[in-house]
BAGU-371239 format. One line per field, with one value per residue (C-alpha): x, y, z. Coordinates in nm, 4 decimals, m for minus. Layout:
x = (X, ...) .
y = (Y, ...) .
z = (Z, ...) .
REM end
This chain:
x = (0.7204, 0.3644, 0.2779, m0.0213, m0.1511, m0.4523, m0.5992, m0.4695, m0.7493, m0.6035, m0.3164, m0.0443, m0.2115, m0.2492, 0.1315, 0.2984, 0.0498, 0.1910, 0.5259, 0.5557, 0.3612, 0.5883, 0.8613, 0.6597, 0.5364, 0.1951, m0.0090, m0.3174, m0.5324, m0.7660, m0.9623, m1.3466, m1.3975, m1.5353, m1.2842, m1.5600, m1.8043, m1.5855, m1.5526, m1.8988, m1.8358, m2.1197, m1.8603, m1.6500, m1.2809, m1.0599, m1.2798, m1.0616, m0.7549, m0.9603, m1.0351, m0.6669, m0.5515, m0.7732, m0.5867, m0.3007, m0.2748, m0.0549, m0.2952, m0.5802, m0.8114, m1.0693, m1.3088, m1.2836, m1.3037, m0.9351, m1.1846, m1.3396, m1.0680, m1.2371, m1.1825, m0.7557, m0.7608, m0.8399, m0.6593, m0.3296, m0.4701, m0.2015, 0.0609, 0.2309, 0.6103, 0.5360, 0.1950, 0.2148, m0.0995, m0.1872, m0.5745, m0.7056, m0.9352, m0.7132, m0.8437, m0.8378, m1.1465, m1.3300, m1.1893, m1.2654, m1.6376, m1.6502, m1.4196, m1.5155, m1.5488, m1.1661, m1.0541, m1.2312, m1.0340, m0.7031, m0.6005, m0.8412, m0.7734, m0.3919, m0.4741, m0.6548, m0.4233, m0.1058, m0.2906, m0.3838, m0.0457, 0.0841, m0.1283, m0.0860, 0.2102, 0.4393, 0.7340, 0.6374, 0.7456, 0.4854, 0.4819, 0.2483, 0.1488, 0.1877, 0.1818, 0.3864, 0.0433, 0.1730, 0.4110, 0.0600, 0.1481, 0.4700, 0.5710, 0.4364, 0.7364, 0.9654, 1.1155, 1.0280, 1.0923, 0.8788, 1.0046, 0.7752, 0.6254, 0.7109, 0.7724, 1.1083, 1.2573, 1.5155, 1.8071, 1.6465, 1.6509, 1.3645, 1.1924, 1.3779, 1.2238, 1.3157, 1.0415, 0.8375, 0.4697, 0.3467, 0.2110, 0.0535, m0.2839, m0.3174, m0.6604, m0.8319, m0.7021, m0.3258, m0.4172, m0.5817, m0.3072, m0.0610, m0.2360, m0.1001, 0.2254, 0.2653, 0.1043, 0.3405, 0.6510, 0.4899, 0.4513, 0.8317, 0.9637, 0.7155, 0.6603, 0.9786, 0.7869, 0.9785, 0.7928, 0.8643, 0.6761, 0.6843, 0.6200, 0.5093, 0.4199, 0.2921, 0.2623, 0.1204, 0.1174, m0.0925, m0.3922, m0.4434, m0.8572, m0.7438, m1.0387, m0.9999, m0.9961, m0.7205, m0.4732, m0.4247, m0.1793, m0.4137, m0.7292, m0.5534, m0.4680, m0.7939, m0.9942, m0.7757, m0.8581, m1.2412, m1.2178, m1.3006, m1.1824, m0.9050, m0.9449, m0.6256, m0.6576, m0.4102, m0.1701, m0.0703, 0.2678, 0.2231, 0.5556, 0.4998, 0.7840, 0.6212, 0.7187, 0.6119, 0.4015, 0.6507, 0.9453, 0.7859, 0.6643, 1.1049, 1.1574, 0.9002, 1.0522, 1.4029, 1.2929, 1.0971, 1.4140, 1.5931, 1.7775, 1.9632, 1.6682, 1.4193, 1.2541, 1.2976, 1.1251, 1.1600, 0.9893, 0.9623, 0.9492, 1.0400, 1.2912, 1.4470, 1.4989, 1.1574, 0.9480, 0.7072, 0.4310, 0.0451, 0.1609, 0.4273, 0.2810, m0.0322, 0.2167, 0.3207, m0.0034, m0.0293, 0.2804, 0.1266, m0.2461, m0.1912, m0.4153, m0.3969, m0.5600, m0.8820, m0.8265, m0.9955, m0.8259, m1.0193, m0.9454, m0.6675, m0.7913, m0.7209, m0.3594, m0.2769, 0.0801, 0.2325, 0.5883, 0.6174, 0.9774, 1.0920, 1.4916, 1.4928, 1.8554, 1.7447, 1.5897, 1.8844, 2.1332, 1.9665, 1.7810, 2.0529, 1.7284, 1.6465, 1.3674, 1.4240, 1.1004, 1.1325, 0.8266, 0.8227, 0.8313, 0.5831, 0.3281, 0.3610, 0.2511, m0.0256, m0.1827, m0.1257, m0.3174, m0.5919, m0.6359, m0.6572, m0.9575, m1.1060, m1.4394, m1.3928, m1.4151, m1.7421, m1.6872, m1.9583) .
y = (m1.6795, m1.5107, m1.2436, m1.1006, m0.9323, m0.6708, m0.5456, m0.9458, m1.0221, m0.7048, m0.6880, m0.5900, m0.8152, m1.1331, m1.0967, m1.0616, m1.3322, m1.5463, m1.4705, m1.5526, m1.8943, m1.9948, m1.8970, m2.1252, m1.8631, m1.8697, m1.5798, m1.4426, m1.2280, m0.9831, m0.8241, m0.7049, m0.7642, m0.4398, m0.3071, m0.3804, m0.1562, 0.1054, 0.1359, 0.0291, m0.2546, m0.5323, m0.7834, m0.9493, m0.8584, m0.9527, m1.2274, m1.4468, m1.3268, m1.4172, m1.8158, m1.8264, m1.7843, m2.0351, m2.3202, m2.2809, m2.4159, m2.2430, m1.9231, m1.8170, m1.5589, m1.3660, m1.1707, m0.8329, m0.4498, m0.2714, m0.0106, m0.2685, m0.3366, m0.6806, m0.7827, m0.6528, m0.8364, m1.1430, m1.1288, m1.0904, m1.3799, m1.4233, m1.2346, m1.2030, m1.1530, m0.8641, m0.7227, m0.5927, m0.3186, m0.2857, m0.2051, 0.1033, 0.3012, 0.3358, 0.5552, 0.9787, 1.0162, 0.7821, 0.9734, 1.2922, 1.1277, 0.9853, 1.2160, 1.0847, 0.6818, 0.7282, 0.8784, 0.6287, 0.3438, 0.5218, 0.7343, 0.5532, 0.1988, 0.2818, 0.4175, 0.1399, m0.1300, 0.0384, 0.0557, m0.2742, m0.4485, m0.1911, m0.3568, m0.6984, m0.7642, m0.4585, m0.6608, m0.6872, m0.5442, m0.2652, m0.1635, 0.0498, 0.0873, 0.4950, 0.6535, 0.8995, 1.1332, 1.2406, 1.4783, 1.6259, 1.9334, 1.9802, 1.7393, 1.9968, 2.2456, 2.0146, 2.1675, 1.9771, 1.8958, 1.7692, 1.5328, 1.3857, 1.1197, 1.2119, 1.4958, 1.4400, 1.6007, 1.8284, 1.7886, 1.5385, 1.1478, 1.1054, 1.1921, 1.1187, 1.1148, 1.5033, 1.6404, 1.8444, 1.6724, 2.0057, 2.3923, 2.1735, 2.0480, 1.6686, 1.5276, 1.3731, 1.0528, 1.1844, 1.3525, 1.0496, 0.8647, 1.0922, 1.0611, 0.6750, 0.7578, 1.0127, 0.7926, 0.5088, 0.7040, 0.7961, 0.4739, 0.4021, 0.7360, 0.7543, 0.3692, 0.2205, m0.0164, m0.0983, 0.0508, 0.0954, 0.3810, 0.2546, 0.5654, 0.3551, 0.4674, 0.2578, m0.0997, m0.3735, m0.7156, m1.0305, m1.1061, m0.6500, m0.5728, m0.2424, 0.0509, 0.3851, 0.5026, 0.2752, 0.0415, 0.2216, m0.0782, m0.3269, m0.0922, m0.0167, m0.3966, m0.5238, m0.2259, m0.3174, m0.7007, m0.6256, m0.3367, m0.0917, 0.2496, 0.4335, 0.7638, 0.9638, 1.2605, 1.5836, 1.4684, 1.1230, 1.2435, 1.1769, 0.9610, 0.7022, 0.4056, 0.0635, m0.1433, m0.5555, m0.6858, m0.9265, m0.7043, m0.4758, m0.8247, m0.8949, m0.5007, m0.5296, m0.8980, m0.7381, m0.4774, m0.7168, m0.9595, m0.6515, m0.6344, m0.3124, m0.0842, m0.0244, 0.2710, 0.2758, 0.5481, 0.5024, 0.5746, 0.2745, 0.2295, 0.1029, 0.3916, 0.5743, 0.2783, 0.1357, 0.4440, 0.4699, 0.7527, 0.6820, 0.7606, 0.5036, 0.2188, 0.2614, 0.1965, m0.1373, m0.2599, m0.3411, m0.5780, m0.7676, m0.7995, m0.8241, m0.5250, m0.1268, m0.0422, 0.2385, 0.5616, 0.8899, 1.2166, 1.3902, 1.7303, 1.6901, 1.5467, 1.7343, 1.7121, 1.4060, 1.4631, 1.5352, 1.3155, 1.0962, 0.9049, 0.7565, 0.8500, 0.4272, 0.5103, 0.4872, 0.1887, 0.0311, 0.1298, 0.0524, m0.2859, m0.4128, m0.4102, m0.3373, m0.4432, m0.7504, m0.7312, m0.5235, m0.3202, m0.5426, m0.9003, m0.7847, m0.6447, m0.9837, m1.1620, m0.9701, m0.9562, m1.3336, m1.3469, m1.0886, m1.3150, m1.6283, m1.4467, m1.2564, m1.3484, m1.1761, m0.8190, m0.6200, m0.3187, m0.0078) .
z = (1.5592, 1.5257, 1.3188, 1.3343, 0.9651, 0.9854, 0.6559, 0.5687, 0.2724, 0.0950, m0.1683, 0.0934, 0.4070, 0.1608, 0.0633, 0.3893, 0.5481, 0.2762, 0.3463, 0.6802, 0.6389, 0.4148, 0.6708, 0.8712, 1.0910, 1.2994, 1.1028, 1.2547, 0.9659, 1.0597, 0.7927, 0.7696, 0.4395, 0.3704, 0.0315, m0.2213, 0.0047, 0.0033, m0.3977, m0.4399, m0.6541, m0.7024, m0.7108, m0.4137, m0.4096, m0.1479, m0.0552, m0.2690, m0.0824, 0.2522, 0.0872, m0.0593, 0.2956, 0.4745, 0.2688, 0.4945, 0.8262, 1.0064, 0.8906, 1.1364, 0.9943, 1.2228, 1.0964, 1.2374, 1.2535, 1.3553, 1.5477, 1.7549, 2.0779, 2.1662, 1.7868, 1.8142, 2.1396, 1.9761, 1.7341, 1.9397, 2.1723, 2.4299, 2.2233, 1.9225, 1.7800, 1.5682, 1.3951, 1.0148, 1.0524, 0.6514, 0.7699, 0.6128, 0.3790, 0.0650, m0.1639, m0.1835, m0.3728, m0.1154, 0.1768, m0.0059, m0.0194, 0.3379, 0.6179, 0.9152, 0.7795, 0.6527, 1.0250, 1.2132, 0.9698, 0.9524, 1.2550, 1.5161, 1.3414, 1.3854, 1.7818, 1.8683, 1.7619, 1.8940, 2.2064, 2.1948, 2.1015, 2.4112, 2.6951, 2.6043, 2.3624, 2.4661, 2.2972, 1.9815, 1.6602, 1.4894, 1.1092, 1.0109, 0.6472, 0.5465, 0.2280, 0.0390, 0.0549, 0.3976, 0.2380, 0.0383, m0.2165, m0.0675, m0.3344, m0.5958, m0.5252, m0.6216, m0.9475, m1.2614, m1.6424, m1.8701, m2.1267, m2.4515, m2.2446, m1.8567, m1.5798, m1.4223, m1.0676, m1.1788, m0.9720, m0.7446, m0.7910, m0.5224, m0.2062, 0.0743, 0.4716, 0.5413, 0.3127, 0.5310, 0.6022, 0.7325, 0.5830, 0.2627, 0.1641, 0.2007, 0.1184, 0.4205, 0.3274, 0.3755, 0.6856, 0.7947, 0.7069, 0.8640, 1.2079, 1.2102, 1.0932, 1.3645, 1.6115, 1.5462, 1.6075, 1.9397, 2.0722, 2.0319, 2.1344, 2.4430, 2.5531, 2.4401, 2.1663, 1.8226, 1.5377, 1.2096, 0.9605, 0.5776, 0.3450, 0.0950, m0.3169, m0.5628, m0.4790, m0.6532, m0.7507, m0.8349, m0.6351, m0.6629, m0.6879, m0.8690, m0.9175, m1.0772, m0.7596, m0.6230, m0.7003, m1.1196, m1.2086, m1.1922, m1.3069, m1.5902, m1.6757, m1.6014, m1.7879, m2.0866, m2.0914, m2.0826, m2.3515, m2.1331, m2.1412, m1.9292, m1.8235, m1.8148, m1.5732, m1.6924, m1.9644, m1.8819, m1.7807, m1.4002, m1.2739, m0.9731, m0.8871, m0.8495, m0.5967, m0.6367, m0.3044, m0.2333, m0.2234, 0.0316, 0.2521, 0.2466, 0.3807, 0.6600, 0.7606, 0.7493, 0.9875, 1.2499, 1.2423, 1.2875, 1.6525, 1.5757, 1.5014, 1.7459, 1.5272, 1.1499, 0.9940, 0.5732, 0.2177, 0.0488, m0.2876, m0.6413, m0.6368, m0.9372, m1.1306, m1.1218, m1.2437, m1.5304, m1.6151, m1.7165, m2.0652, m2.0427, m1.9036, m2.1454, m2.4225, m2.2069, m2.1885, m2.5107, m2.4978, m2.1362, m2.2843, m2.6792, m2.8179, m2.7074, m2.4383, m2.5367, m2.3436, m2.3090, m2.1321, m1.8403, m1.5969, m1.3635, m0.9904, m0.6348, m0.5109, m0.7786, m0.7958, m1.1155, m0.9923, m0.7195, m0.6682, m0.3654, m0.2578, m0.0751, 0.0014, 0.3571, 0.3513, 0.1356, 0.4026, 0.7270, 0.5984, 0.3925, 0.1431, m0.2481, m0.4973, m0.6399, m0.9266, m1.2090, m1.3397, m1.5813, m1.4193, m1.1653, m1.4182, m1.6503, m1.3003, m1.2376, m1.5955, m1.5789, m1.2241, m1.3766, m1.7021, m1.4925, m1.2773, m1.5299, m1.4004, m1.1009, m1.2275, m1.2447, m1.4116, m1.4929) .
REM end
């Protein structure tokens, strides 16, 4: 089997990549290297992923742009078995910053790998990396109540796939982001090709370059191990479900081995009984690092939503598929990863 991995330096990339060389796999990585650019951090970041990786043999790694067709085209060589596409410009308030730069990564990135894969590996399997943003503010009508330390749905364990994605504002990075998604389930209903769309929340794990931008888990672990503060935007009471790296690596592999489903359209996610809130998981920190972490409360940011649960009934059912990392096993392996590479982080 070969699986090719783009975006394979970053948290999601590194994870699958590893997965399927342990399987034994062929893995080609593409990745440009470009994440600590894009938060503007002094410091290298998934460059360690990118080294990690060239320790195993059966891993190729090119370095390349998902934009540039010559650099896809090598990468799927003569063909591949399936391509995990976790490319893309991550973060809203960098999107919100740089339009056009988070199209071009995004919706074109997505385009011109589909395309790609199309003309020269028409058989292969294609999961593309979305994002519970697609749904934007329609989340935000969504009744709620509001407990001492969280918001809750009321009357709703999660968001399932038949939220609307439409007549709601998004951020350019969920419009972006949305593009892909849409252009994914294209290329299966229109040129036969099996694709899969992840609607993915919170996921993290060891080996996560977290910012305050992107990737809050491991921001908020890393910030509290240097003594630096947290800032809290609204009241803290924001809900998300974690899902661990790993996990997510098993759901994709379950789909590509998959010889039932030739489109699998899901939202992917810790689920109802992997949730925490900022508030919450402040109060955990002090247990994984040993000393309370120092916070400080700002305004609340464009379209952050107040609760975000994924309904992963879906992808229970069709993938025979459930988290197998708690909240709290997979945060005790990051801090451990963080404290191990402590050097690593530059922070203002």
């Amino acid at each position: 089997m070969k699986v090719l991995v783009t975006g394979g330096a970053g948290l999601v990339g590194s994870h699958c990549a590893e997965y399927y060389a342990n399987k034994g796999a062929k893995v080609v990585v593409l990745d440009n290297l470009i994440r600590s650019q894009i938060f503007k951090s002094k410091k290298e970041s998934v460059e360690y992923n990118w080294r990690r990786l060239g320790k195993f043999k059966n891993i190729k790694r090119i370095k390349g742009d998902v934009r540039e067709e010559k650099d896809v085209l090598s990468a799927i060589g003569k063909g591949v078995d399936a391509v995990i596409h976790a490319a893309g410009q991550p973060g809203i308030p960098s999107s919100i910053r740089m339009p056009k730069e988070d199209f071009s990564i995004n919706a074109f990135g997505t385009l011109n790998v589909l395309e790609c894969l199309r003309k020269k590996s028409k058989k292969a399997a294609f999961v593309y990396c979305s994002t519970n943003k697609v749904y934007g503010e329609n989340v935000d009508k969504v009744a709620l109540k509001q407990l001492k330390t969280r918001y809750m749905f009321k009357g709703m364990k999660g968001v399932d796939e038949h939220m609307l994605t439409d007549l709601a504002g998004h951020t350019p990075y969920g419009v972006s982001k949305l593009v892909g998604d849409l252009y994914t389930q294209e290329y299966a209903r229109i040129y036969g090709m099996k694709t899969a769309v992840f609607r993915m929340s919170c996921i993290y794990g060891d080996r996560q370059f977290g910012y305050e931008d992107q990737g809050w888990v491991a921001w908020f672990i890393i910030a509290c191990l240097l003594g630096k503060k947290i800032t809290i935007y609204g009241n803290g009471k924001q809900v998300r479900d974690l899902l661990y790296a790993g996990d997510l690596a098993k759901a994709f592999d379950l789909f590509i081995t998959n010889q039932k489903h030739r489109h699998v359209l899901v939202n992917i996610g810790g689920g109802p009984e992997n949730t925490t809130s900022l508030l919450e998981y402040l109060k955990r920190l002090e247990g994984l690092v040993g000393k309370p972490p120092k916070v400080k409360f700002a305004d609340w940011r464009l379209s952050d939503q107040r609760v975000y649960i994924s309904n992963i009934d879906k992808a229970k059912k069709i993938l025979s598929w459930k988290p197998a990392v708690s909240i709290d096993q997979g945060s005790l392996e990051l801090t451990k990863w963080i404290k191990n590479n402590k050097s690593m982080f530059w922070i203002d």
